[in-house]
N, C-alpha and C positions, 0 to 999 in steps of 0.2 A: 589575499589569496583568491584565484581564481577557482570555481568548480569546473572540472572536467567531463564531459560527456563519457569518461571512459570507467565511471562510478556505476553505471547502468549495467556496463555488459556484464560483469561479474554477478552482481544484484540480479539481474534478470535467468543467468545460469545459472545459481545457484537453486531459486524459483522453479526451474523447470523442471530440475532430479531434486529435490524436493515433492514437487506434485507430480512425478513418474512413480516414486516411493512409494507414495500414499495408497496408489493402487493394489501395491502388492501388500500393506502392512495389516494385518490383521486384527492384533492386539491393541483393545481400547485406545492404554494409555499411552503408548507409543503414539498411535494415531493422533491422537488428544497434543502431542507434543509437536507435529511437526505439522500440525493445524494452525498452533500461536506463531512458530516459529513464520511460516507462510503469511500469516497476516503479518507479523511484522515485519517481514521485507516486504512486501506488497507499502506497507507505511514508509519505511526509508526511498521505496521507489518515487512514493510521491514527492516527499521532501526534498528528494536529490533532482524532481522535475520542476518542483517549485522552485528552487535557488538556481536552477538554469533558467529559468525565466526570466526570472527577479535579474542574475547577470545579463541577459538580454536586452534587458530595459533600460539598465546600467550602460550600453553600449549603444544604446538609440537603436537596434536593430528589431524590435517585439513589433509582431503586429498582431493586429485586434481582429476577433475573427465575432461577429455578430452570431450567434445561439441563442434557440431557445431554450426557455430556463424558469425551473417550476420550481420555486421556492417549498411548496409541500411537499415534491420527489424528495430533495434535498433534507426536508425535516424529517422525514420516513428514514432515511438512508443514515441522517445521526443517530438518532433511536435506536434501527436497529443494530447500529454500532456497540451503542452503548449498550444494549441488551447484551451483545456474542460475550462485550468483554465480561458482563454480569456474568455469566456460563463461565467463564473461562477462569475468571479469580476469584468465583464464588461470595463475590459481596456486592452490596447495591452503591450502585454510583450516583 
């Protein structure tokens, strides 16, 4: 099975009135609910960018794009990962 670019649009719609909501949402736990729920599409977005990739590569078509690239931003960026999700399910990871 192939992955289709049309896994996005939807994902990325949903994302959008989701964080249109949030503006208007007042109430903690509501707020609190469609905080996770954002972060995890925002994680399926990656996934769904990664395995089109990964297809890519699979098809000889990927090309390699030279970046700079700070292994500490990177370790900052898992951390504070791991901390939201500390917040969020209330136990240490």
């Amino acid at each position: 099975m192939t992955l289709s670019h049309e896994f996005r649009t939807p994902l990325t719609s949903t994302l959008m009135l989701l964080e249109s909501l949030l503006s208007n949402i007042v109430d903690e736990a509501n707020r609190h609910i469609i905080l996770v729920v954002i972060q995890h599409i925002n994680l399926l977005l990656c996934l769904v960018n990664d395995l089109l990739d990964l297809n890519m590569i699979e098809r000889g078509i990927f090309t390699r794009k030279n970046e700079i690239f700070s292994p500490a931003e990177s370790f900052k960026f898992v951390i504070s990962m791991f901390s939201k999700m500390e917040k969020i399910y209330g136990a240490k990871l």
